[in-house]
N, C-alpha and C positions, 0 to 999 in steps of 0.2 A: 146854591145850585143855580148860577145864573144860565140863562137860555143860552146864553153866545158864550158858552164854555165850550172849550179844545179837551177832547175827552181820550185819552190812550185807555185800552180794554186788553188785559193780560187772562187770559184761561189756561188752564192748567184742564184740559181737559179729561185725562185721565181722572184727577183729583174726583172731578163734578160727575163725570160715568159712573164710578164704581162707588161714591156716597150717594146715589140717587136711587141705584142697583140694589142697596142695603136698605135704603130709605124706606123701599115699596116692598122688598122682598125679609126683611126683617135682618137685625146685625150679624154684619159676618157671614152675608148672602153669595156675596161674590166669592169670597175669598174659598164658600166650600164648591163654587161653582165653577171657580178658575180656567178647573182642568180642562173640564167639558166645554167650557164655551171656546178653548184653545184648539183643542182636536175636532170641536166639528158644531160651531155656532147654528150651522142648518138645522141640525135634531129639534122635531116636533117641541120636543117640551123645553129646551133652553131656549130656541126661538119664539116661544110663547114666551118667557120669564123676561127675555129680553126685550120684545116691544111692548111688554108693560113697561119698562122701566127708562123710555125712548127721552132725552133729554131737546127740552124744546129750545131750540138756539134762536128762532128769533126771539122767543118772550126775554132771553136773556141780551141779544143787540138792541133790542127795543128799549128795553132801558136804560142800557149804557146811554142811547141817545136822547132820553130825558132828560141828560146833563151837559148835554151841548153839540154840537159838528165831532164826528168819530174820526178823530184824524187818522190813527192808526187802530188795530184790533190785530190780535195773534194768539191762536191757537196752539198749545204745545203739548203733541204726544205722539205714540206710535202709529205713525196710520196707514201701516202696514198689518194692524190687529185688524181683524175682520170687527169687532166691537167700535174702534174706530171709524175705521173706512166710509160705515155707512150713512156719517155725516159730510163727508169730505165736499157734496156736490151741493148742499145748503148751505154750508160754509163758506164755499167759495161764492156762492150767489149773493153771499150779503159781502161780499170783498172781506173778508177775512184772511190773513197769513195765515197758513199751515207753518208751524215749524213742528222739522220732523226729530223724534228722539227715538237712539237707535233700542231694541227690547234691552231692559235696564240689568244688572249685572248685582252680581253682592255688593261689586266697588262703585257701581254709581247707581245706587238706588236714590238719589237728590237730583239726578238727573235734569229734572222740568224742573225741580224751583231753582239752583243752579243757574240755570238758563234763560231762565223767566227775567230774575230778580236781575242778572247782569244787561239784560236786553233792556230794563224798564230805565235802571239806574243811567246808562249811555241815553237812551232816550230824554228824560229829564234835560240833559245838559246838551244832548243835538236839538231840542226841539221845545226851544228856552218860553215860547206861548202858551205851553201844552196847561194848563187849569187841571182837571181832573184826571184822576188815575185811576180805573177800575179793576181790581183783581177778583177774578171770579176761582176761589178753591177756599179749605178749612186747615187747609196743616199750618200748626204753628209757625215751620220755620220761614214763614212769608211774614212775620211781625218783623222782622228787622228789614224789608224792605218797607213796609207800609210806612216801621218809623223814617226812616231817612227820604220817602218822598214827601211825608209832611215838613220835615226838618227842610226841603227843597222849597217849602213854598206850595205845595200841592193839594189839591181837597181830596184823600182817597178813600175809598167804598169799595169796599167789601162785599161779594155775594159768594153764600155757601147753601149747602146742604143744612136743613134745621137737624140737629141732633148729632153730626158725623164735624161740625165746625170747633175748634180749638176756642176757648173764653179766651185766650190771649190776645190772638188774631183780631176781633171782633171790637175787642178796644183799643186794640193801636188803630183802627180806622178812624176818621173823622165819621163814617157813619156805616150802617152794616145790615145789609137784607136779607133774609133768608129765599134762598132760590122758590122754596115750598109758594113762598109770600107774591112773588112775581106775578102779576095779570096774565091771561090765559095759560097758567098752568094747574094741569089737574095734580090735586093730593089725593095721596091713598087714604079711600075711605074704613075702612074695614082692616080687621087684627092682620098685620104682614104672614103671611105663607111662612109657616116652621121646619115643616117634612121638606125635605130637599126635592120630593119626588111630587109634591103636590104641583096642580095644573092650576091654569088661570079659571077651567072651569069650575072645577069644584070649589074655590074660595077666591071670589074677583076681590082684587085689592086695592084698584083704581078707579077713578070714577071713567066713563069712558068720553073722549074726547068729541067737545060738538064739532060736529062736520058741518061746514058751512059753506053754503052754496056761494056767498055774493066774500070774496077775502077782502074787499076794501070796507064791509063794513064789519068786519072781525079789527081789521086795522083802525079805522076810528075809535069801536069801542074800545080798544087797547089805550090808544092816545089818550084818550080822555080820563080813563083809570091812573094813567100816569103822570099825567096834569094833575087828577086831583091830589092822588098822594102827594105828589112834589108839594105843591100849596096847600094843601086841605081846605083850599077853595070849596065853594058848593056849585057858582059860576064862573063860566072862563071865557074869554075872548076866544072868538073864534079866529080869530089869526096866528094867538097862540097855535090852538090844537093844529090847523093847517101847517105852521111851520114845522110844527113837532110830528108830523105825518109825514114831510117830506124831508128830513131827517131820518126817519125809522125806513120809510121807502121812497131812496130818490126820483122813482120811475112814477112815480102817483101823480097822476094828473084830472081833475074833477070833468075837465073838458076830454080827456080821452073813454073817460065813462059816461058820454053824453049830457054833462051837464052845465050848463048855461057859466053857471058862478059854483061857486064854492056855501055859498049858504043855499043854493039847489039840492045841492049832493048829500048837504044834512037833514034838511027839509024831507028828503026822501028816504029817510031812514028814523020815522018818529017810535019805534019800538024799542030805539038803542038811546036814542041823543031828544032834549028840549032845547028849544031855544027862543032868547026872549031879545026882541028888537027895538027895546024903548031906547027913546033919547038917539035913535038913529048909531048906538051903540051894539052891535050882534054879538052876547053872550049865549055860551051852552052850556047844558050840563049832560050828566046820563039821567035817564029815566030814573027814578025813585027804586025801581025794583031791580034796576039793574045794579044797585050798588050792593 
């Protein structure tokens, strides 16, 4: 997982919606929900089921850029569904391709891996520097793309749903995370909702999401969770994490948040980040309790 990796990001995002949907709301959530969220995603209680089960897309771009410069990233799914759509304007803010697939048919229910797999495969061979390949879905039939990008030469990683991911998938990857695992995502803490008609209130099934006043220092803490798993370091350069911040978000700038230098901007955040300046070498870490 070298830093100066060329990193291509495939989503299946239908795949990662409707395994996340099940994930929180227990198996076979969606599929008895289909209807209703088709005819009228607004109703009270399917619009509660559904911002429980809100898929966080930077925690998932944030990592892909753990593994080098995002040359390309591509979304593929309906996003004409209202369940879609309503990522369409964060997706595009992190430069993400939309490709759109038309509502799928008996005869092309393969639709997005189809599409995926032929886009990654041309990719490979336009875009011959490209190092790392991330596919972010669980259906088996993406193991014959993961083998033939490593057969290319490629390091590829895997991110799924825990529980809703194919065992086959998972080891044709050089390596494979479960989205649950990803830094700022909440798991559902509590037994998943059974009754179709049960509310968020009566049984919360998620932990609820910290709202945090200052997003650059939600983005450090990220970085630095992601540095450590990458290394399982305990200390890092801080030029590391700074590279790796402005990777995750190109617009990040220490001086447009009024700060002097870049070890100011850490300095000013001792609840999330340490840091130790011996030998005129500036390492950080996260705080003890923040791991």
């Amino acid at each position: 997982m070298a830093e100066g990796g060329r990193v291509a990001v495939y989503l299946d995002f239908d795949n990662i919606v409707i395994s996340w949907y099940d994930r929180v709301h227990g198996r076979n959530a969606y599929g008895r929900d289909r209807q209703r969220i088709a005819e009228n995603p607004a109703e009270p209680e399917i619009a509660e089921r559904l911002s429980q089960a809100v898929i966080d897309v930077g925690a998932i771009i944030d990592y892909a850029a753990s593994f080098g410069t995002l040359v390309l990233t591509r979304a593929y799914a309906d996003w004409s569904s209202p369940v879609n759509a309503v990522y369409r304007s964060q997706l595009v803010a992190r430069a993400v391709d939309l490709v759109q697939l038309f509502p799928a048919a008996a005869y092309a229910k393969n639709g997005a891996d189809i599409r995926l797999a032929v886009d990654a495969v041309e990719d490979m061979f336009r875009l011959p520097d490209l190092t790392h390949v991330v596919i972010v879905a669980g259906d088996s039939d993406y193991v014959p793309l993961a083998q033939r990008c490593k057969r290319l030469g490629r390091f590829v990683v895997g991110v799924g749903v825990a529980g809703s991911t194919a065992k086959s998938l998972a080891a044709a990857c050089d390596q494979f995370d479960a989205y649950d695992a990803l830094p700022g995502v909440s798991v559902p803490t509590d037994k998943p909702q059974q009754k179709p008609d049960a509310t968020a209130s009566d049984t919360p099934v998620r932990q609820r999401r910290r709202s945090s006043k200052d997003p650059a220092a939600d983005l450090l803490e990220r970085a630095l969770r992601l540095e450590h798993e990458r290394t399982d370091a305990d200390w890092m350069h801080s030029s590391v994490i700074k590279n790796l911040i402005k990777r995750m978000d190109p617009s990040f700038s220490e001086k447009g948040l009024g700060f002097k230098s870049f070890s100011d901007f850490i300095k000013a955040h001792p609840a999330i980040v340490e840091m130790n300046e011996t030998d005129n070498i500036r390492l950080v870490r996260l705080v003890p309790d923040k791991r």
